[in-house]
RODO-2510 file (C-alpha; in nm, 4 decimals, decimal comma):
residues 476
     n   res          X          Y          Z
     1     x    -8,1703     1,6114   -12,7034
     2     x    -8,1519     1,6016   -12,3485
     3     x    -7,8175     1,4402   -12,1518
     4     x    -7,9188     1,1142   -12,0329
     5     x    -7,7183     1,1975   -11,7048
     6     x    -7,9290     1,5248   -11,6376
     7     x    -8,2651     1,3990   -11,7490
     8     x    -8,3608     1,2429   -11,3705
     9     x    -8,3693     1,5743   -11,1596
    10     x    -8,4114     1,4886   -10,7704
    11     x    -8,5028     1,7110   -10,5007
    12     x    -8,2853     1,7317   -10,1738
    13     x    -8,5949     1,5744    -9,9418
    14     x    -8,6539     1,3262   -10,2185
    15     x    -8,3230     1,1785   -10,1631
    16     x    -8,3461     1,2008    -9,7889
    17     x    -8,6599     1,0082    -9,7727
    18     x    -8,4822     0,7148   -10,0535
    19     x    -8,1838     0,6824    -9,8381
    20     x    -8,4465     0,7058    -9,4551
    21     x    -8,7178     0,4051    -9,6304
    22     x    -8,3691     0,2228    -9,7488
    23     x    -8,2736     0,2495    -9,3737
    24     x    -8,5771     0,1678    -9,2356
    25     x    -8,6397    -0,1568    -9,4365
    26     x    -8,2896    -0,2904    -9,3885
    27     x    -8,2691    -0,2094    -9,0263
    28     x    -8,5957    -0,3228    -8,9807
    29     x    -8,5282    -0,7055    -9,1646
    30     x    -8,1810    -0,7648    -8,9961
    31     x    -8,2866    -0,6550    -8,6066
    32     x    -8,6403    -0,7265    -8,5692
    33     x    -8,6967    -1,0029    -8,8135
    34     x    -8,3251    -1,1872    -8,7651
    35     x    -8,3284    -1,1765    -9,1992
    36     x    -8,0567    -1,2530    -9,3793
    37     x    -7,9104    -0,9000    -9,5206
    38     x    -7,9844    -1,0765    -9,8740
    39     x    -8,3620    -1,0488    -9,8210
    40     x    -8,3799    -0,6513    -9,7253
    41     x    -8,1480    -0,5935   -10,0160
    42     x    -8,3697    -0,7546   -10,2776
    43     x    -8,6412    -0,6165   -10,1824
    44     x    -8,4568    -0,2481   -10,1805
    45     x    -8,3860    -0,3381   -10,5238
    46     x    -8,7200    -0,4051   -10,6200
    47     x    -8,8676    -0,0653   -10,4299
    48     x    -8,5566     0,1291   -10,6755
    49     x    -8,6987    -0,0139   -10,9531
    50     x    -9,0690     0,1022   -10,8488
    51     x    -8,9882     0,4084   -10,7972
    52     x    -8,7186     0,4954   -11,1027
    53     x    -9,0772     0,3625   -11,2631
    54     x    -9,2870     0,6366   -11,1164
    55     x    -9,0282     0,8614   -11,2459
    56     x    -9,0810     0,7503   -11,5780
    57     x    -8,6961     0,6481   -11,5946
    58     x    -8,6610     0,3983   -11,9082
    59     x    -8,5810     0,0647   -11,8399
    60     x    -8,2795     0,0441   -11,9942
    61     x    -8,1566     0,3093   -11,8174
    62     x    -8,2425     0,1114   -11,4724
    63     x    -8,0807    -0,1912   -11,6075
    64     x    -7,7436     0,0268   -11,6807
    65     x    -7,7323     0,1321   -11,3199
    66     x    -7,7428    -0,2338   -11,2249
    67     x    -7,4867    -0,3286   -11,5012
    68     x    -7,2592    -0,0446   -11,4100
    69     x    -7,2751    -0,1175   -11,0308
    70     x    -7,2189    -0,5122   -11,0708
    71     x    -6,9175    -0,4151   -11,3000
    72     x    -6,7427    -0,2256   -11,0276
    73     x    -6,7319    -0,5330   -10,7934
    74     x    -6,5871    -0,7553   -11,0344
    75     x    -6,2776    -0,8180   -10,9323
    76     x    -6,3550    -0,8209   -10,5652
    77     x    -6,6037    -1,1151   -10,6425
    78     x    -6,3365    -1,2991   -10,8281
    79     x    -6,1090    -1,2190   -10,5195
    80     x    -6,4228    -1,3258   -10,2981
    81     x    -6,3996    -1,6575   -10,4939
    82     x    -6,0104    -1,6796   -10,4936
    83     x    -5,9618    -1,6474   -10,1121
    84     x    -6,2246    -1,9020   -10,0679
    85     x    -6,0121    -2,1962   -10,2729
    86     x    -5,7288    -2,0087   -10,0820
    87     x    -5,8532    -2,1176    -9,7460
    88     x    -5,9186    -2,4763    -9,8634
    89     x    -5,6188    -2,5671   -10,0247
    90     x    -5,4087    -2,4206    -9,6895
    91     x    -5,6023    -2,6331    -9,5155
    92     x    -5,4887    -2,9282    -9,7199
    93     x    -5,1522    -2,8122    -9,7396
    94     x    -5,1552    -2,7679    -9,3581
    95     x    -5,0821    -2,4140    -9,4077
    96     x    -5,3567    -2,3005    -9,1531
    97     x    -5,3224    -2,5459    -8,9007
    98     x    -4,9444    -2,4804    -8,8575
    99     x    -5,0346    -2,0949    -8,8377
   100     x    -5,3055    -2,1760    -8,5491
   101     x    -5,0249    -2,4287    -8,3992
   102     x    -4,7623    -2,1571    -8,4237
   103     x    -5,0026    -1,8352    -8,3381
   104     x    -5,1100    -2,0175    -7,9906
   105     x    -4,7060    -2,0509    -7,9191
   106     x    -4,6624    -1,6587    -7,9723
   107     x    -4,9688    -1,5451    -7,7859
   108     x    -5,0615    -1,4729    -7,4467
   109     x    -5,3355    -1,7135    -7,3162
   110     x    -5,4225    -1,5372    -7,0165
   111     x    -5,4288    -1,1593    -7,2723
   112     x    -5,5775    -1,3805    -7,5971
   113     x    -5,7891    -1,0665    -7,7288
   114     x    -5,4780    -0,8076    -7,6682
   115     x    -5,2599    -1,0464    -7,8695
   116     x    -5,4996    -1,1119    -8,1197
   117     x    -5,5650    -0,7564    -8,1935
   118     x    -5,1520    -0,6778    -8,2087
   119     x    -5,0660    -0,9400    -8,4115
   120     x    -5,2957    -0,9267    -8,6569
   121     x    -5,1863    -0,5579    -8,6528
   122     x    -4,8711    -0,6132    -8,7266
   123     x    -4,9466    -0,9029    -9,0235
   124     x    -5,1904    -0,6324    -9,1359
   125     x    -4,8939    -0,3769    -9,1663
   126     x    -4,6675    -0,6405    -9,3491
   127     x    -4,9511    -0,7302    -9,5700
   128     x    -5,1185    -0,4214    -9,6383
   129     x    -5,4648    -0,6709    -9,6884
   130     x    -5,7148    -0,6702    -9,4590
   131     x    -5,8757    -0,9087    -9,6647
   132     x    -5,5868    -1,1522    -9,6727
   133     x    -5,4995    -1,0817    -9,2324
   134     x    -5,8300    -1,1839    -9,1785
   135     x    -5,8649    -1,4647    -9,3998
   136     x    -5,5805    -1,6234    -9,2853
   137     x    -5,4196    -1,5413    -8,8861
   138     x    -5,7822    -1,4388    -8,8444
   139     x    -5,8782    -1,7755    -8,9253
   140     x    -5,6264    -1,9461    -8,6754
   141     x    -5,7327    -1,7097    -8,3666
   142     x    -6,1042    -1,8267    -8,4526
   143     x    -6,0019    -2,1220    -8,4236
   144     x    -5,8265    -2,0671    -8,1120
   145     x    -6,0927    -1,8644    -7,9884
   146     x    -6,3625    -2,1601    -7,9987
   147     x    -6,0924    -2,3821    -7,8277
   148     x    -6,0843    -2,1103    -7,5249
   149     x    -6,3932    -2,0859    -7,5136
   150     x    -6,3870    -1,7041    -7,5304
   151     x    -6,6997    -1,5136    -7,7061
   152     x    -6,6369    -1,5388    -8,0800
   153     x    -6,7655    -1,1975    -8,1623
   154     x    -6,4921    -1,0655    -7,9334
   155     x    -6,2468    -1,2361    -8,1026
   156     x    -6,3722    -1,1660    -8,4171
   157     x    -6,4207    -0,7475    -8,3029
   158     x    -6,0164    -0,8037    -8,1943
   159     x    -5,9359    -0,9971    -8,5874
   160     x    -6,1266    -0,7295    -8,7666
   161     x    -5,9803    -0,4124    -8,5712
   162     x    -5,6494    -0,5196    -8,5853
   163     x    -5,6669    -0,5764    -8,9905
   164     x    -5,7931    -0,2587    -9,0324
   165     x    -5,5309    -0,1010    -8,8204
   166     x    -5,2627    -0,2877    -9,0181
   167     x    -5,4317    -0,2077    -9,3468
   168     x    -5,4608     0,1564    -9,3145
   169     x    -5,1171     0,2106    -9,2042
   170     x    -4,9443     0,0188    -9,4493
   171     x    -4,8308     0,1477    -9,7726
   172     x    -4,9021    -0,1401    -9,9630
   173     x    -5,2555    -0,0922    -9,9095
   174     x    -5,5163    -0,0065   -10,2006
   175     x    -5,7134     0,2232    -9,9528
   176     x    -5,4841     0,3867    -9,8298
   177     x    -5,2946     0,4750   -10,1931
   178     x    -5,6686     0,5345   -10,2945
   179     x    -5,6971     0,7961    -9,9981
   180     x    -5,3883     0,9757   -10,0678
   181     x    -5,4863     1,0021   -10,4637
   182     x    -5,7977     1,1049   -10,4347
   183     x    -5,6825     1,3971   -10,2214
   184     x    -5,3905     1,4923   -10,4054
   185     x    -5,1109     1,4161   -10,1054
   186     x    -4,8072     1,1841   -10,0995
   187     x    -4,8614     0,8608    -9,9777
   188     x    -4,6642     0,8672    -9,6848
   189     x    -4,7375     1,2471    -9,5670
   190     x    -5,1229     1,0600    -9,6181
   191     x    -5,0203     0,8047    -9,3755
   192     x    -4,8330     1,0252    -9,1149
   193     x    -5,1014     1,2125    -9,0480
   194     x    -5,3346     0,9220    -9,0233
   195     x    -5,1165     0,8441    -8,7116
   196     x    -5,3281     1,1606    -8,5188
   197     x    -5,6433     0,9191    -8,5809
   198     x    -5,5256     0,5723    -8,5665
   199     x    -5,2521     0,6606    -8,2566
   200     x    -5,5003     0,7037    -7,9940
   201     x    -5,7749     0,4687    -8,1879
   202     x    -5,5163     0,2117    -8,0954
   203     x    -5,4118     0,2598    -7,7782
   204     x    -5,8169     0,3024    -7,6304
   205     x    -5,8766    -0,0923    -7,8604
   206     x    -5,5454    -0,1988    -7,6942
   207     x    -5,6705    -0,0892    -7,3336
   208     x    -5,9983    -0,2409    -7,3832
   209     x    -5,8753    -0,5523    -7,4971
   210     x    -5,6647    -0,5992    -7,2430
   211     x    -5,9451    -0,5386    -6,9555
   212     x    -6,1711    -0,7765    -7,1684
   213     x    -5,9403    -1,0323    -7,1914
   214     x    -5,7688    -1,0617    -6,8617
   215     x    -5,7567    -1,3632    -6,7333
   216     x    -5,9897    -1,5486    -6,8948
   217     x    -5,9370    -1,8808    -7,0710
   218     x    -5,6818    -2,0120    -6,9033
   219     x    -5,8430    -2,3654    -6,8152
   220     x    -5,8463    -2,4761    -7,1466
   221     x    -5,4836    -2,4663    -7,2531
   222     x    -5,4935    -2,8936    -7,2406
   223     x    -5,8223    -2,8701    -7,4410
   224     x    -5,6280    -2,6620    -7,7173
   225     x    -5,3428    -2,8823    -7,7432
   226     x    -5,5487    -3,1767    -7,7632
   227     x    -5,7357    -2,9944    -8,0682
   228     x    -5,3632    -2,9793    -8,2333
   229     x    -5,3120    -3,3254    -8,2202
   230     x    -5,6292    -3,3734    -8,3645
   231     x    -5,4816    -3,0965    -8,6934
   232     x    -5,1626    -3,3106    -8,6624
   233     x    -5,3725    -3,6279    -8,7494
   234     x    -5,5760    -3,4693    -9,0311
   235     x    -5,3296    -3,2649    -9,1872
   236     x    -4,9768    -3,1573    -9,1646
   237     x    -4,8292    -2,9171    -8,8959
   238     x    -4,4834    -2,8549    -9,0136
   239     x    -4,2321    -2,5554    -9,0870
   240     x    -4,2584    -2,5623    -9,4404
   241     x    -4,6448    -2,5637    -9,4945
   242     x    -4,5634    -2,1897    -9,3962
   243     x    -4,4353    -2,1376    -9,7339
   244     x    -4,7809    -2,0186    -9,9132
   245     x    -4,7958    -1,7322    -9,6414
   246     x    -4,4377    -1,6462    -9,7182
   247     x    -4,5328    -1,6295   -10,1224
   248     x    -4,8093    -1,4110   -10,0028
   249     x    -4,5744    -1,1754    -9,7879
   250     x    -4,3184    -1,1245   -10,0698
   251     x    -4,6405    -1,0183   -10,3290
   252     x    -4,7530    -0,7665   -10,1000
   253     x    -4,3988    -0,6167   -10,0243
   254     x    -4,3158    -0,5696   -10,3924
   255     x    -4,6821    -0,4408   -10,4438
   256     x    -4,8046    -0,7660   -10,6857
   257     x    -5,1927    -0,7317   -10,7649
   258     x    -5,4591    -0,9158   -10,5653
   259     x    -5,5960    -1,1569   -10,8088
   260     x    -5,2385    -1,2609   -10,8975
   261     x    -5,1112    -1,2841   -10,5510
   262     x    -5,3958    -1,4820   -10,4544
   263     x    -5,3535    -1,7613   -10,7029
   264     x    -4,9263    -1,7386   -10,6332
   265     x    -5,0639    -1,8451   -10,2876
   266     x    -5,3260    -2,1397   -10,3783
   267     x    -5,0249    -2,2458   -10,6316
   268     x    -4,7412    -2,2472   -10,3596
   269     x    -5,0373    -2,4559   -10,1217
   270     x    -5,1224    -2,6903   -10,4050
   271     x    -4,7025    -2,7530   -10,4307
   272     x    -4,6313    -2,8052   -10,0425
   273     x    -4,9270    -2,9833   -10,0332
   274     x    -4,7709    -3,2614   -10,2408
   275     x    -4,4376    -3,2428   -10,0714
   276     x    -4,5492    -3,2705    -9,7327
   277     x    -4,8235    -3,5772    -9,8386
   278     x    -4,6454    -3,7595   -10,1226
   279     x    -4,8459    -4,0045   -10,2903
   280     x    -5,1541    -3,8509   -10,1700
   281     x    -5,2486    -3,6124   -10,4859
   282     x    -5,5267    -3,7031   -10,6804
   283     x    -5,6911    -3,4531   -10,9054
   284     x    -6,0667    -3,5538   -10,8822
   285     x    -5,9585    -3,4832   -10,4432
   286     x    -5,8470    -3,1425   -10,5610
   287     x    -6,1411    -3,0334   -10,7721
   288     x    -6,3746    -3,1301   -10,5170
   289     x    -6,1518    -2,9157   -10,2715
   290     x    -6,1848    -2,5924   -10,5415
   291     x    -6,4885    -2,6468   -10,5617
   292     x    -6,6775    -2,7488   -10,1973
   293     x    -6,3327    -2,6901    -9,9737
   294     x    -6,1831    -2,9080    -9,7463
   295     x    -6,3304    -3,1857    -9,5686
   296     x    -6,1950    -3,2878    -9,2644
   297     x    -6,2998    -3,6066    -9,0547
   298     x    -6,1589    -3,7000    -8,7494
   299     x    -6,4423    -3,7594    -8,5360
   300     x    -6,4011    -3,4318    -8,3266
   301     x    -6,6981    -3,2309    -8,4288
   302     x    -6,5238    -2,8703    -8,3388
   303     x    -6,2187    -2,9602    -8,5241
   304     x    -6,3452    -3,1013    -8,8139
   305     x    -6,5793    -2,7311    -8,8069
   306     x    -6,2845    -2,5553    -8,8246
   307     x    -6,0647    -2,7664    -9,0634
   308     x    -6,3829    -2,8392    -9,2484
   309     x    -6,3738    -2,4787    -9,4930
   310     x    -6,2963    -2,2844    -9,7747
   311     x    -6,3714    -2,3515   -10,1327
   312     x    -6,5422    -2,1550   -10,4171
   313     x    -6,9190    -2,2400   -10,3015
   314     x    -6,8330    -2,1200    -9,9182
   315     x    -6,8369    -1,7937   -10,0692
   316     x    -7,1130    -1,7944   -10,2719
   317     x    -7,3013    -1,6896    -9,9556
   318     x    -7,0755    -1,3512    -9,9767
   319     x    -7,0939    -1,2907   -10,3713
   320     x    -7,4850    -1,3379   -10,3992
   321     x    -7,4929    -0,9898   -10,1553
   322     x    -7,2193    -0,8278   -10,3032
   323     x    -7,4014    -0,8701   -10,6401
   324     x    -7,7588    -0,7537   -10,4791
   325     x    -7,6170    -0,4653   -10,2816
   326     x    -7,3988    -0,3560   -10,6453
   327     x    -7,7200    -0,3210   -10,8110
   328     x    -7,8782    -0,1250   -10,5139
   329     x    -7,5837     0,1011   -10,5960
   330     x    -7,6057     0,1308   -10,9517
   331     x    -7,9992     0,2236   -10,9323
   332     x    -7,9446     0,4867   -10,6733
   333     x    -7,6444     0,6235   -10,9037
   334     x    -7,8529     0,6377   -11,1843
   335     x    -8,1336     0,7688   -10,9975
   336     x    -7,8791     1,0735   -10,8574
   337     x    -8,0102     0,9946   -10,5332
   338     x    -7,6082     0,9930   -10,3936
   339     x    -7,5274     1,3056   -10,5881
   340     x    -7,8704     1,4729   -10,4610
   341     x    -7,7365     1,3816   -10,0958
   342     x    -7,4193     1,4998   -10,1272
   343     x    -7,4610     1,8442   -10,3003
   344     x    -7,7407     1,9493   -10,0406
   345     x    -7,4733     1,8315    -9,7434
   346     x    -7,1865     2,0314    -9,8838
   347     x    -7,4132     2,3564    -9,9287
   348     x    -7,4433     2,3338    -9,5501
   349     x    -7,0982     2,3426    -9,4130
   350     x    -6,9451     2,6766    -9,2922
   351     x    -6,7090     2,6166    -9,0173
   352     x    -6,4548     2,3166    -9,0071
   353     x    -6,6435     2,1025    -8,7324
   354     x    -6,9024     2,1025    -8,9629
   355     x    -6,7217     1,9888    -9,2611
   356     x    -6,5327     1,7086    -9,1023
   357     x    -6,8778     1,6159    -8,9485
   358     x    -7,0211     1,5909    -9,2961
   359     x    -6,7471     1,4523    -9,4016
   360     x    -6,7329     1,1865    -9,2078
   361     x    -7,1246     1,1401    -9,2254
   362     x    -7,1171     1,1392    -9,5820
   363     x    -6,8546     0,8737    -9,6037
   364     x    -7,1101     0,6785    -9,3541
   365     x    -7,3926     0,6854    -9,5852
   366     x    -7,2305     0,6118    -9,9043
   367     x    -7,1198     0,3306    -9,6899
   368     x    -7,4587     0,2170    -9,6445
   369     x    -7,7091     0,3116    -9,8988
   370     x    -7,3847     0,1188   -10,1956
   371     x    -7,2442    -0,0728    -9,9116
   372     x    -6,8463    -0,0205   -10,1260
   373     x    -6,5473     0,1533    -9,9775
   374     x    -6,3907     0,2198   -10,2610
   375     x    -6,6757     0,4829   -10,3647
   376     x    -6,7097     0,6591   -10,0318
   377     x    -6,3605     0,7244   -10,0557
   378     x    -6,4254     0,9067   -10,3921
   379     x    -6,7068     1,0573   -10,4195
   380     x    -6,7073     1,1740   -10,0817
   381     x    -6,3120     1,3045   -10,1963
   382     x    -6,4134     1,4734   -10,5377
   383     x    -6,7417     1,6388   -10,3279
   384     x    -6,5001     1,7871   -10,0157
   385     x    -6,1966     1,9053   -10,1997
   386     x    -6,2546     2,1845   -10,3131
   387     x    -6,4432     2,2865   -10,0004
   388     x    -6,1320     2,1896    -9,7712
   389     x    -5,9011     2,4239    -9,9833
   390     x    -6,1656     2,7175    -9,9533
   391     x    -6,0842     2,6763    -9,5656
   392     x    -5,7278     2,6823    -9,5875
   393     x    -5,6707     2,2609    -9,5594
   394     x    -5,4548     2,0796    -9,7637
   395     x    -5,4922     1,7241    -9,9014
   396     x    -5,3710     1,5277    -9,6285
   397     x    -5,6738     1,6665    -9,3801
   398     x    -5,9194     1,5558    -9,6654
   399     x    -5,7871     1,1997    -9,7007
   400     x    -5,7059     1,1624    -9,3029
   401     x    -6,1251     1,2026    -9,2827
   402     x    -6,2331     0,9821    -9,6037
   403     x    -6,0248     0,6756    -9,4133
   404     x    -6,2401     0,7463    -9,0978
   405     x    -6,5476     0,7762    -9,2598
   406     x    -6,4849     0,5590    -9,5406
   407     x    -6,2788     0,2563    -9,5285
   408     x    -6,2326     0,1820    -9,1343
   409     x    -6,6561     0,2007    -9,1658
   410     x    -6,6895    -0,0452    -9,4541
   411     x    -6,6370    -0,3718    -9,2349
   412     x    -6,9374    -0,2799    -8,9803
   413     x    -7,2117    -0,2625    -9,2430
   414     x    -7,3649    -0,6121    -9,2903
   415     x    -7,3899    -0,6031    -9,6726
   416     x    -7,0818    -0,3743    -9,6604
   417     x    -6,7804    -0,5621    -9,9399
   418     x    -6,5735    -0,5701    -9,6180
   419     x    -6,8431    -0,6831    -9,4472
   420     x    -6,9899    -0,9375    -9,6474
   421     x    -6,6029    -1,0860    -9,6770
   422     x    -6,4923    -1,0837    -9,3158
   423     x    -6,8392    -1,2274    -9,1967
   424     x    -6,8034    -1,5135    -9,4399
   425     x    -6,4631    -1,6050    -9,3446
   426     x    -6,4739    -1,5812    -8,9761
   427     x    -6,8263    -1,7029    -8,9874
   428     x    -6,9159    -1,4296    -8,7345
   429     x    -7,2261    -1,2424    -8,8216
   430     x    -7,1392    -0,8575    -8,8536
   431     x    -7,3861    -0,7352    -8,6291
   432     x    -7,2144    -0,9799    -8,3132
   433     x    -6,8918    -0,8696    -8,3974
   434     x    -6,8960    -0,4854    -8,5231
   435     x    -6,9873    -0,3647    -8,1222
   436     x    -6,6252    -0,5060    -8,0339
   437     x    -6,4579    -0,3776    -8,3736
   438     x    -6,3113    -0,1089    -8,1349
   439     x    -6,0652     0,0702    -8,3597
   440     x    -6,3571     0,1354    -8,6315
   441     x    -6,6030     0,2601    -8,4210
   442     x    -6,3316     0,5133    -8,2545
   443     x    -6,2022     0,6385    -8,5461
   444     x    -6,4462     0,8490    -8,7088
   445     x    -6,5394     0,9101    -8,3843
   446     x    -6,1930     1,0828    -8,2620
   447     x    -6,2104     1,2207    -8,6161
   448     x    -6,5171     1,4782    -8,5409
   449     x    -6,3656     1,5667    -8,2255
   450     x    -6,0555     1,6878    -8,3725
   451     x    -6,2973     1,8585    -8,6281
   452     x    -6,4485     2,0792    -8,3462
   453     x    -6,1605     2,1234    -8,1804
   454     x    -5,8999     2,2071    -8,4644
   455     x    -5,6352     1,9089    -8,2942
   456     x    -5,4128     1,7857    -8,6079
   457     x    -5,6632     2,0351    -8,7961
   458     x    -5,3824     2,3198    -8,8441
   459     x    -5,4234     2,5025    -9,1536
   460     x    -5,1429     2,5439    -9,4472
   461     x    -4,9911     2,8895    -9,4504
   462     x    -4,9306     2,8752    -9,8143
   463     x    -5,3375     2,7865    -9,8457
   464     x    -5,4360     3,0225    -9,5997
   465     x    -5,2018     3,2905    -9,8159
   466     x    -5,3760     3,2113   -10,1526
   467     x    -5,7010     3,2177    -9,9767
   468     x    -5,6554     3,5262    -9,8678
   469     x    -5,5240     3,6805   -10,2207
   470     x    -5,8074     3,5079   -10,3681
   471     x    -6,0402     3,7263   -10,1333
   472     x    -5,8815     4,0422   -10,1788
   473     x    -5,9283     4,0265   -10,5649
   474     x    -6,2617     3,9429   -10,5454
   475     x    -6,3065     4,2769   -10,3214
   476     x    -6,1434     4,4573   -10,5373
***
């Protein structure tokens, strides 16, 4: 009997022309048409199907590929769902507002998008979330963003770089330890030599922030603090409501899963919630808040925008593409279109530009034909590293390109699981924000160049050594 793995054979062109159509009809929907990413998807889905039909691939075979691809975004869905009663119940707890009344009295008005992009940096660092930076400080400097009347996209390019910054140099994060398995290198060695990448990927965002940020928004510092009388009046703005972020802080340091960190943190809310606004808990108010967020109404229609979020159905939005671009995934895995793609890449590198190049390109396109940063970290890992070795590279150049190409890409593609997350929360469409994502778009880019030009690309003398005994036995 044949293996039901090897029984769909596909042709190197074949898979070029799946992944160019795939391209095609999702650039095509979300720049010329203004769709929502959900449409393009779907109807990807439904051209898979067509097509593993033509190639007489059984239908329960189709319908495992979907299965298996919705399975492996599980638990970010249920995290998707988590952060969203998150958001609400710091709202209600006044958790949010105190971090947007404390964030404007630690930043630099006349620098916002420099500060933004440092400080969420360093929260990134101490978190070792992107996820949870953005969905919280990234929340406040929104917030502060509309009051400022700066170009939310900015802000939001300035949010998103500096949570990716903070999550790939912090060793709490699950990229980053992902990065470092997957290539067979200690953690830390991992993140050293990260620092070649992200160094000068920082410095160029920092310098670019700064020149897009000078002196602008200055005008409407009276405007702001009339916006945080307006939180004071809804909610509460005090010292303690700071205590869920705390909760969240300590998780992360002694390396406490997501999904259980997350509901420490909605607990901890719900709790100084009811300490700050005794006598104002009433369950049928907190399972509307679960469920629809938290509704703010004090007459000021910006504030009440801002304070007006969160809840399990604001992220429904973000699940409903996650699920659609899963089962995109799990059709192309099952039609080896992926594996196709990456075998006929890695037969045509020969010098090392080359192989960081394709690398880094192949960490791209997993990126966008499954739209999950988890598997362009691993396939494209398991593909290279064997090929690294060959050339005399250890581990820690392997995983220092799978972060450029993988994980720092993730957040730029629209029905990307970074994507899809940060978009929803910072209600910034990926497309207006990803040009200003600075520290993304330099990374893989500072990554190639390093690939041509052998910078931080020094090989191991105890590789090069067995290399070279490997050759001469084959000689002889």
């Amino acid at each position: 009997m044949m293996s039901e793995k090897n029984d769909v054979t596909m042709k190197g062109w074949e898979a070029v022309s799946i992944l160019l159509i795939i391209l095609g009809i999702i650039g095509t929907s979300l720049v010329l048409f203004s769709a929502e990413p959900h449409v393009p998807i779907f109807l990807v889905v439904l051209l898979l199907i067509g097509w593993a039909k033509v190639r007489k691939l059984p239908w329960k075979r189709i319908e495992k590929g979907m299965l298996e691809g919705v399975q492996s975004g599980i638990v970010p869905v249920i995290i998707f769902m988590l952060i969203g009663v998150l958001i609400a119940v710091w709202m209600k707890s006044g958790t949010i507002p105190t971090l947007i009344a404390f964030s404007f009295e630690i930043i630099s008005v006349e620098y916002f998008l420099l500060s933004v992009f440092l400080v969420t940096s360093i929260i990134g660092i101490s978190l070792g979330s992107s996820f949870t930076t953005v969905s919280t400080i990234g929340i406040a400097f929104i917030a502060l963003g509309t009051a400022l009347d700066y170009n939310l996209a900015m802000v939001a390019g300035a949010v998103v770089s500096g949570a990716v910054f903070g999550d790939k140099m912090s060793p709490l994060s699950d990229t980053t330890n992902l990065a470092s398995s997957v290539s067979k290198v200690d953690l830390f060695e991992h993140i050293r030599h990260m620092l070649w990448t992200t160094i000068p990927a920082f410095l160029i965002t920092s310098i670019i922030f700064f020149f897009l940020s000078t002196g602008s928004g200055t005008a409407n510092i009276a405007y702001v603090e009339a916006w945080l009388e307006a939180f004071a009046l809804e909610t509460t703005i005090h010292w303690f409501a700071l205590l869920p972020a705390i909760v969240i802080l300590v998780a992360a340091v002694k390396k406490i899963a997501a999904i259980p960190t997350m509901v420490m943190g909605i607990v901890a809310g719900v709790i100084v919630s009811a300490i700050l606004q005794p006598g104002a808990f009433h369950v049928t108010e907190w399972m509307s808040i679960i469920q629809n967020g938290f509704e703010s109404s004090t007459g000021n229609e910006q504030v009440d925008s801002i304070l007006s979020s969160g809840g399990i159905q604001s992220m429904m939005w973000a699940v409903s593409l996650l699920l659609l671009a899963l089962s995109m995934g799990g059709i192309l895995s099952e039609l080896r279109v992926i594996q196709t793609l990456m075998s006929t890449i890695h037969k045509l590198v020969e010098t090392r530009g080359k192989v960081v190049l394709s690398t880094v390109l192949s960490g791209i396109g997993i990126n966008t034909t499954l739209g999950e940063q988890y598997m362009s970290v691993v396939l494209t890992g398991e593909a290279y590293e064997k090929r690294y070795k060959e050339m005399g590279y250890s581990g820690k150049h392997l995983s220092k390109v799978l972060e450029s190409g993988g994980t720092v890409i993730n957040p730029l593609i629209p029905y990307g699981v970074s994507g899809v997350f940060m978009a929803s929360v910072l209600n910034v469409p990926v497309l207006s924000f990803a040009p200003f994502a600075f520290f993304c778009i330099l990374c893989p880019i500072i990554t190639v160049i390093y690939g041509f030009t052998g910078i931080s690309m020094k090989k191991e003398p105890e590789q090069q050594a067995n290399n070279q005994q490997t050759a001469h036995q084959l000689v002889s």
